[in-house]
C-alpha positions as CSV (number, residue, x, y, z in Angstrom):
1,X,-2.9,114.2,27.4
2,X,-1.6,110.6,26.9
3,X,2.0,110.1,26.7
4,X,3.0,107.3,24.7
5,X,6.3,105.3,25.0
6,X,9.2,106.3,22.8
7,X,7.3,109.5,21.7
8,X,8.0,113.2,22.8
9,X,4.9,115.2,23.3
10,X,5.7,118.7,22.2
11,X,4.9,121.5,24.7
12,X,1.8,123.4,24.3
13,X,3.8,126.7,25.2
14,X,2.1,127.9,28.6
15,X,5.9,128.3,29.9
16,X,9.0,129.1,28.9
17,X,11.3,127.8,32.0
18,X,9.9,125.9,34.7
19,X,13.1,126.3,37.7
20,X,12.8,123.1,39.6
21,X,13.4,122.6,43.3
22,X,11.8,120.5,46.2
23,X,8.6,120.5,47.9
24,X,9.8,121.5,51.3
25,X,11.1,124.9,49.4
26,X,7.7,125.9,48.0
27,X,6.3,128.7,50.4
28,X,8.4,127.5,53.8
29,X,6.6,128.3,57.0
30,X,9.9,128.8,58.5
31,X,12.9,130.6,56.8
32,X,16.4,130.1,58.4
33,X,19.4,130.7,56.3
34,X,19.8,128.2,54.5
35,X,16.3,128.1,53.4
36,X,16.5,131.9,52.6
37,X,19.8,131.4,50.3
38,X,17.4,128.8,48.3
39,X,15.0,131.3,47.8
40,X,16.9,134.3,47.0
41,X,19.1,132.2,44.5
42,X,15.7,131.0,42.7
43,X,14.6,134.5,42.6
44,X,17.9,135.6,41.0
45,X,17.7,133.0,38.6
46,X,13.7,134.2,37.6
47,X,14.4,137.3,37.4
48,X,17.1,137.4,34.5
49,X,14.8,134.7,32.9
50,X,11.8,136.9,33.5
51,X,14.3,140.2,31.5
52,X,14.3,138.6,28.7
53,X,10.1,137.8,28.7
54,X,9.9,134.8,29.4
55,X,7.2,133.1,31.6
56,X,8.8,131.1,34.1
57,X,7.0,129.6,37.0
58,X,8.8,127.8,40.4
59,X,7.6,123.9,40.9
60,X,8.7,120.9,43.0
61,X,10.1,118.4,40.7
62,X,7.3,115.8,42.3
63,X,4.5,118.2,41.8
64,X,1.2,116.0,41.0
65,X,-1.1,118.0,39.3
66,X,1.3,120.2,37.3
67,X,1.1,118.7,33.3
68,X,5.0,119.0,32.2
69,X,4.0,119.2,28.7
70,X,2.9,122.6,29.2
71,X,6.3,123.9,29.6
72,X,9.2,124.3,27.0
73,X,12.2,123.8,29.3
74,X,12.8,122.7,32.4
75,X,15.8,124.0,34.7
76,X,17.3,122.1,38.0
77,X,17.7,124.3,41.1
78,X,17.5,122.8,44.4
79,X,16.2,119.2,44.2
80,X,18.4,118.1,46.8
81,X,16.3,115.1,47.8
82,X,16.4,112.9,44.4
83,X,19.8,110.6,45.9
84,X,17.2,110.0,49.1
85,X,14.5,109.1,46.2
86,X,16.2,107.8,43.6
87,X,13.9,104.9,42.4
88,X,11.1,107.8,42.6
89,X,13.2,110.5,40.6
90,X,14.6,107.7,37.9
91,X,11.2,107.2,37.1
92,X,10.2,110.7,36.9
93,X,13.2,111.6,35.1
94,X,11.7,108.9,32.0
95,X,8.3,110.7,32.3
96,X,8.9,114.2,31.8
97,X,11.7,113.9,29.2
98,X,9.2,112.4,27.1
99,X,7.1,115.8,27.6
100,X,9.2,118.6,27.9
101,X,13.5,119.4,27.4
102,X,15.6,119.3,30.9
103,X,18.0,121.7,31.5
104,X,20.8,119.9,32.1
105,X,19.4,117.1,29.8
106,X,17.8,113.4,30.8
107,X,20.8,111.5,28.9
108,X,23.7,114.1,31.3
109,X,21.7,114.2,34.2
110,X,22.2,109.9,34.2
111,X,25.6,110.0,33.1
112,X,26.7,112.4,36.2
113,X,23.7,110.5,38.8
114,X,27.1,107.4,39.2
115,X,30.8,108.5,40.4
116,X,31.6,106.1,37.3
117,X,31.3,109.0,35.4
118,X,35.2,110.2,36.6
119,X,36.1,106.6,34.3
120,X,35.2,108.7,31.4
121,X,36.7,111.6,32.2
122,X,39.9,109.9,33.0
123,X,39.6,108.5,29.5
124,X,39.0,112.2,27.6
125,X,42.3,113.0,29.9
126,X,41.1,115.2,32.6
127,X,43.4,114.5,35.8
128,X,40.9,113.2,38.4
129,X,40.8,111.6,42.2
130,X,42.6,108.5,42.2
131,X,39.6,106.4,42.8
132,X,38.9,102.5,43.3
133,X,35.3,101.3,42.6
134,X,33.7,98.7,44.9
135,X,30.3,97.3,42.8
136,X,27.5,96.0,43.9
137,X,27.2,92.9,45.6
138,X,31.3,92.3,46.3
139,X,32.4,90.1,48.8
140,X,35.6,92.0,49.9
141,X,36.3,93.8,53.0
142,X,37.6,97.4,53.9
143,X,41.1,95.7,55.5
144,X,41.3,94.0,52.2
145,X,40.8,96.2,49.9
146,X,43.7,98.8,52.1
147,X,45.8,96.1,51.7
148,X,45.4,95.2,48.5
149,X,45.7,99.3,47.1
150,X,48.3,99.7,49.7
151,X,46.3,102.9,50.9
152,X,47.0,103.8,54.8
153,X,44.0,106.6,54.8
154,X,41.2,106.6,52.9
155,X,37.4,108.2,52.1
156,X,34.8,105.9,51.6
157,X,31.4,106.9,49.8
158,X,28.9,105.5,47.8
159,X,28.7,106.4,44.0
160,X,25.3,108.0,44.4
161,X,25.4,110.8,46.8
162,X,24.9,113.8,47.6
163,X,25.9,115.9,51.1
164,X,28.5,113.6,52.2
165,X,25.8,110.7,53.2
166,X,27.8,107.7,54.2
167,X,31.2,109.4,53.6
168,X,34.0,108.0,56.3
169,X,37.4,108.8,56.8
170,X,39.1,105.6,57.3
171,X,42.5,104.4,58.6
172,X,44.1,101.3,60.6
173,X,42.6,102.3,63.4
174,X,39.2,102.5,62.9
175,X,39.0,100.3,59.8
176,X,37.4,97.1,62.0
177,X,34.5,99.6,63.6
178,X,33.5,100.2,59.9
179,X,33.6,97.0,58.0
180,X,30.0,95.9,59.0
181,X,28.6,99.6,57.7
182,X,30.3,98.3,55.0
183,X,29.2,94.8,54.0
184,X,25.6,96.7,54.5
185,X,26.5,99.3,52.2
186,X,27.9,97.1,49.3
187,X,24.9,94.5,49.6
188,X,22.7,97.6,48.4
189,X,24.8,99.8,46.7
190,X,28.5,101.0,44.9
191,X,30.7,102.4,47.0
192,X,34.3,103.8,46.0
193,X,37.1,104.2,48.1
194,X,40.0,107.1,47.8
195,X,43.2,108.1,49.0
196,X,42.3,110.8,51.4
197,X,43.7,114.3,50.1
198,X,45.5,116.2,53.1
199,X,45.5,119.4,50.1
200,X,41.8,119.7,50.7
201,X,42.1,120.2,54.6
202,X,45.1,122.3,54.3
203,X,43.9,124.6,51.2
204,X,40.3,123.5,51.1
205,X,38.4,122.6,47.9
206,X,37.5,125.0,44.8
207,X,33.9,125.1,43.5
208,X,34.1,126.9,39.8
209,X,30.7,127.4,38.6
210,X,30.6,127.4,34.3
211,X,27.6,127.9,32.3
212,X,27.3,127.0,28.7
213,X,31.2,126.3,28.6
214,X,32.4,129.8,30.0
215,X,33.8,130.4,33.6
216,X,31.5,132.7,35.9
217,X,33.0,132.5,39.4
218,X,34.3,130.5,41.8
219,X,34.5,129.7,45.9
220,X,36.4,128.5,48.4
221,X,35.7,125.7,50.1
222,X,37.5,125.1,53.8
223,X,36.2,122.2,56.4
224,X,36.2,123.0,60.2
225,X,39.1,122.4,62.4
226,X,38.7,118.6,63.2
227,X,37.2,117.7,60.2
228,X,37.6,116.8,56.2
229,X,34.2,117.2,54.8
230,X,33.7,121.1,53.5
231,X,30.2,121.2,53.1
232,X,28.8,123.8,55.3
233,X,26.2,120.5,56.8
234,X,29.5,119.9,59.1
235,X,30.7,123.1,60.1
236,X,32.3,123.9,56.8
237,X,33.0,127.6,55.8
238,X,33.0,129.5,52.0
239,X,34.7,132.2,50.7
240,X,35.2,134.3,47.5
241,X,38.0,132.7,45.7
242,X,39.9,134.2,42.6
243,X,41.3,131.5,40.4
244,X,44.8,131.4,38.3
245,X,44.6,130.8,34.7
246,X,45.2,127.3,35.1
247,X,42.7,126.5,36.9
248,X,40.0,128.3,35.2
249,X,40.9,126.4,31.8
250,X,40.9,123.3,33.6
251,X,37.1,123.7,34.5
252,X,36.0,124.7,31.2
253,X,37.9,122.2,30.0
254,X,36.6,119.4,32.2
255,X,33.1,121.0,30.6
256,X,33.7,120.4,27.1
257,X,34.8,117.1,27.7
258,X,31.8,115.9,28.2
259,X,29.5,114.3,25.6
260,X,27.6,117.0,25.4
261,X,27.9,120.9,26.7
262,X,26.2,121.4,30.0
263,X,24.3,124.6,30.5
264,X,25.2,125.1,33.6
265,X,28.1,123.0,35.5
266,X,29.9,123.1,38.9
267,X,33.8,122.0,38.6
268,X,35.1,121.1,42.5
269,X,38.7,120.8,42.2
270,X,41.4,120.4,44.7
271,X,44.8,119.9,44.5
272,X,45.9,116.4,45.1
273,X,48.6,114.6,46.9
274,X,51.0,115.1,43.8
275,X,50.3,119.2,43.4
276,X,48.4,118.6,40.7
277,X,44.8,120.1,40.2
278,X,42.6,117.1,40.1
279,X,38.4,117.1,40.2
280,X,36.6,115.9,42.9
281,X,33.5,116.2,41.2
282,X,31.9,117.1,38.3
283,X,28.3,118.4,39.2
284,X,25.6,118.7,36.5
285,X,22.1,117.7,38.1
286,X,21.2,120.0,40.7
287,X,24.4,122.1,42.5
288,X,24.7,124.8,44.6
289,X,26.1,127.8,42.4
290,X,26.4,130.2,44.3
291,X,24.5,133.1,42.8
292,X,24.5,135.0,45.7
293,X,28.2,135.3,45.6
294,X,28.1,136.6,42.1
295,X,24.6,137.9,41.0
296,X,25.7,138.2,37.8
297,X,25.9,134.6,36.9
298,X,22.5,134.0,37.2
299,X,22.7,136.5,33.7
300,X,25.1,134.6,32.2
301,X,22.9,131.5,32.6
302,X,19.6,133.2,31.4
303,X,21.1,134.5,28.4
304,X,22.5,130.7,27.5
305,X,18.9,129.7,28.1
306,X,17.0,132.8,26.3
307,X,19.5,132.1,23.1
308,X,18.4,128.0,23.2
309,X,14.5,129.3,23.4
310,X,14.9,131.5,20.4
């Protein structure tokens, strides 16, 4: 089938929902834990798809032979290697719109690929991380910019990430040791500095997961004595987490401030320096959502996709 530029090919029909992840995740050899979690969450995700009759098939997102205009809809899961292959996935991204409908969609999935993103959102009035953005290219330096914002400790990380790559904790101590990481980062890429947030070592950080604009669940997220980085890739740990009112409405909230609804949507909140509840993060490509905490969820979402189908 030729795809021509500018045109959407409609889907011939042979699926329903095609659940994305990566290639190292189709039939593993090996199976640790967090391979298994992968797995299991995918098969949670299938099977409420699958209640409902629809065919759904499990693909890599690079997958060479598979023709994308075959399938209806197209649903992120674990393609946790797109910000290490970005050029690759961009490209990809252009291809299969043209074919087939993502799940989020091509024109979200952009908007939320660049930390700019919290700009907008500051502008629609949803309280975010103070933030500074460093672009491409600049010819400033880490002891300048501290001085300049007044900022004694800081994070450091690029605006297209993804499991804390190239995230520092920075302070007058250590500030010199970094600044040629630095000027190498910034000749290639954004960066954006913020005021580091003691809250999230002390209390940890809130992941609330919201699909189709209604709150499912929600986890705790707590870093390891020593460090600031929660992910579980540095010792972090997670735990069921019951939310207040307030902070539930924020995350749908932060939602439906977006351009357009997300079907599925990972909130990390935190509170900030102030007490306030502020986002982190808005995640809307491919997040962890923690199905395995709450089963249920993965319902939720398959009847927000079954509806969209019909």
């Amino acid at each position: 089938m030729t795809q021509r530029s500018g045109f959407k090919i409609k889907s011939m029909g042979q699926y329903d929902v095609i659940i994305l992840t990566q290639k190292e995740y189709i039939n593993p050899l090996q199976k640790d834990e967090y391979i298994q979690n992968v797995l299991f969450e995918d098969e949670l995700v299938q099977n409420a798809l699958e209640y409902h009759n629809l065919k759904v098939k499990r693909l890599a997102w690079d997958d060479p032979d598979f023709n994308w205009s075959t399938t209806k809809y197209v649903l992120f899961r674990a393609t946790w290697d797109y910000y290490h292959r970005f050029s690759e996935f961009s490209q990809w991204l252009t291809q299969i719109s043209n074919q087939t409908t993502l799940l989020n969609s091509e024109a979200i999935i952009r908007w939320n690929i660049d930390k700019h993103y919290l700009f907008d959102l500051h502008r629609n009035g949803i309280h975010v991380a103070e933030t500074y953005f460093i672009e491409q290219g600049a010819s400033t330096t880490l002891k300048a910019l501290h001085h300049q914002l007044g900022w004694k400790e800081t994070v450091l990380k690029p605006c297209i990430s993804g499991g804390a790559r190239h995230t520092y904790k920075l302070n007058s101590d250590n500030l010199k040791s970094h600044e040629s990481i630095f000027k190498k980062l910034i000749a290639s890429e954004g960066m954006m500095l913020q005021p580091f947030q003691y809250n999230i070592v002390e209390k940890g950080e809130i992941s609330m997961m919201v699909f189709n604009g209604e709150f499912t669940h929600a986890i705790l997220k707590i870093a390891k004595t020593g460090d600031f980085r929660v992910q579980d890739d540095f010792g972090g740990t997670v735990h069921n987490y019951s939310p207040t009112k307030e902070e539930i409405d924020y995350a749908e909230n932060c939602v439906k401030t977006c351009s357009e609804l997300p079907m599925y949507a990972r909130v990390d909140i935190f509170e900030d320096n102030d007490g306030k509840i502020a986002l982190a993060e808005l995640e809307l490509i491919e997040p962890e959502l923690w199905f395995r905490n709450y089963p249920e969820a993965a319902h939720v979402l398959a009847n927000a996709i079954n509806k969209k189908i019909k």
